[in-house]
Residue, then its C-alpha position, 0 to 999 in steps of 0.5 A: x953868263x946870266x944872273x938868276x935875275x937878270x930877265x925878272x929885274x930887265x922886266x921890273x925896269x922896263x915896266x917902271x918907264x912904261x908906267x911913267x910914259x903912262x903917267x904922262x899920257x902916252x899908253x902902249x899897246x900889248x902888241x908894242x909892249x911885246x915889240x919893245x921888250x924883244x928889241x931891248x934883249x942883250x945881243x946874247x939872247x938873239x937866237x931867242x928872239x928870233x925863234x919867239x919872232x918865227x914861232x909866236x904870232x906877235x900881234x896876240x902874244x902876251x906880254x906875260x907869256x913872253x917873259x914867262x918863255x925868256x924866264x923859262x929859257x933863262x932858268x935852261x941856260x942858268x941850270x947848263x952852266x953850273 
């Protein structure tokens, strides 16, 4: 179902355009990054996003504790389906 990469190298991809929407002036905001990544995740992952949504405020959360909790649940999903 997920490769033991996939959230590492959708984050590796998402951090390229973000440095180059930066590189043409256009920053973003810890609270946007959060936002943005969320709405990026596959339909699959939509029990995940919502729960993040319902438990975390987004206006503080962190853009590295976001991928740490989707790696996290990643690695749960990968280690149930072998």
């Amino acid at each position: 179902m997920f490769s033991a990469k996939s959230i590492y190298e959708m984050y590796k991809r998402f951090n390229d355009l973000i440095n180059r929407f930066k590189g043409l002036g256009k920053p973003f905001s810890s609270k946007e990054l959060v936002r943005k990544l969320l709405r990026s995740l596959p339909c699959e992952w939509m029990p995940k996003r919502t729960a993040i949504e319902e438990a975390r405020d987004l206006n503080t959360l962190s853009v590295e504790r976001l991928i740490g909790s989707l790696l996290s649940h990643e690695e749960v999903v990968n280690q149930m389906n072998r």
